[in-house]
C-alpha distance (Angstrom), angle and dihedral (degrees) to the residues before:
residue distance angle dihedral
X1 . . .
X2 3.68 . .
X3 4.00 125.8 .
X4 3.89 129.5 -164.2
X5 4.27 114.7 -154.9
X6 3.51 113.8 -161.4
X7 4.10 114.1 -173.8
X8 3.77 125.4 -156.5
X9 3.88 106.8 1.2
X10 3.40 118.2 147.3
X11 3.47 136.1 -116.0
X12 3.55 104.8 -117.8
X13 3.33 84.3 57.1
X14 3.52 92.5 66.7
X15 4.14 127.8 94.9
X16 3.95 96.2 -90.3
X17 3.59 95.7 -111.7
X18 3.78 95.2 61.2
X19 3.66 90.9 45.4
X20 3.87 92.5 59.0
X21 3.52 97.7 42.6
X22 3.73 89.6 58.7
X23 4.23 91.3 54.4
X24 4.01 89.1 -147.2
X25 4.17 129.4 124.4
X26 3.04 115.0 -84.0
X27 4.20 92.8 -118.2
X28 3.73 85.5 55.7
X29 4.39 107.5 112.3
X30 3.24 122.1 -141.5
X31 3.94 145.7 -176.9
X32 3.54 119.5 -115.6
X33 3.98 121.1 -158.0
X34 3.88 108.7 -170.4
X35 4.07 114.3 -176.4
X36 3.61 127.0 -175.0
X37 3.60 106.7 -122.2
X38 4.38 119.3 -128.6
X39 3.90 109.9 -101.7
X40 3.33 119.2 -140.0
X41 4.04 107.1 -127.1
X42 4.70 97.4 -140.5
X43 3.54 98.2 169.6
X44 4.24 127.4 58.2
X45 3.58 115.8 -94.2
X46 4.07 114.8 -96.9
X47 3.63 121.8 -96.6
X48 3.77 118.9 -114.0
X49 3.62 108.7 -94.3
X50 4.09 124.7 173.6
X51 3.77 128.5 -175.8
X52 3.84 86.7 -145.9
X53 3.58 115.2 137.1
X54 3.96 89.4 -159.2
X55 4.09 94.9 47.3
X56 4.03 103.4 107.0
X57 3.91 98.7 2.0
X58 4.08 84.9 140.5
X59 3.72 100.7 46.6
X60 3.52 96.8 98.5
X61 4.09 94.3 45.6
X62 4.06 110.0 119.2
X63 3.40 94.3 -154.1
X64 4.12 97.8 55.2
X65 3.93 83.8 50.5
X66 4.22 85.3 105.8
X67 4.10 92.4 44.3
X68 3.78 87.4 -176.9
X69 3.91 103.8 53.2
X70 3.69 85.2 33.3
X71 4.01 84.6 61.8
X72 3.57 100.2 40.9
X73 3.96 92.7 50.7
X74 4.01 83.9 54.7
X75 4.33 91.6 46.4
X76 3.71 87.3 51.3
X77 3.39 128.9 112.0
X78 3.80 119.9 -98.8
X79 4.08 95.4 -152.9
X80 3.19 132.5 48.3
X81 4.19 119.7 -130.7
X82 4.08 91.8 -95.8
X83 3.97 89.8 55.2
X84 3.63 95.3 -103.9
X85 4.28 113.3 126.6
X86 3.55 123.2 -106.7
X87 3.81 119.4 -89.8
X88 3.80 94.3 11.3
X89 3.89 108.3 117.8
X90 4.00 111.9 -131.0
């Protein structure tokens, strides 16, 4: 919730049906406290949607099914400590 003070500002200054409601002269000043009110949300939120060609162009990819072990084989190292690679038998 936000709110917006404003000190001293006079009444003629006012939109016209604010200054008659308040029954005052028009040289009288005045503070003014506006606060936004809390909206009550009826209807679900939206899904996400994107027009982006590029948004999902892996979903379909059997190996990425396990996103984790996919992952760690990528993190892993490619040699072993004695120089030889990863995988290869000596």
């Amino acid at each position: 919730m936000s709110t917006l003070v404003i000190e001293h500002f006079k009444v003629s200054e006012l939109p016209q049906q604010w200054a008659q409601r308040l029954k005052v002269c028009p040289e009288q000043t005045v503070t003014m406290r506006i606060e936004t009110e809390a909206t009550q949300t009826t209807h679900a939120p939206e899904t996400f949607v994107t027009n982006d060609p590029a948004f999902g162009i892996w979903r379909d990819r059997e190996d990425m099914a396990d996103v984790p072990a996919f992952v760690r084989q990528l993190r892993a190292a490619r040699y072993s400590p004695d120089g030889s690679r990863q995988g290869e038998d000596a």
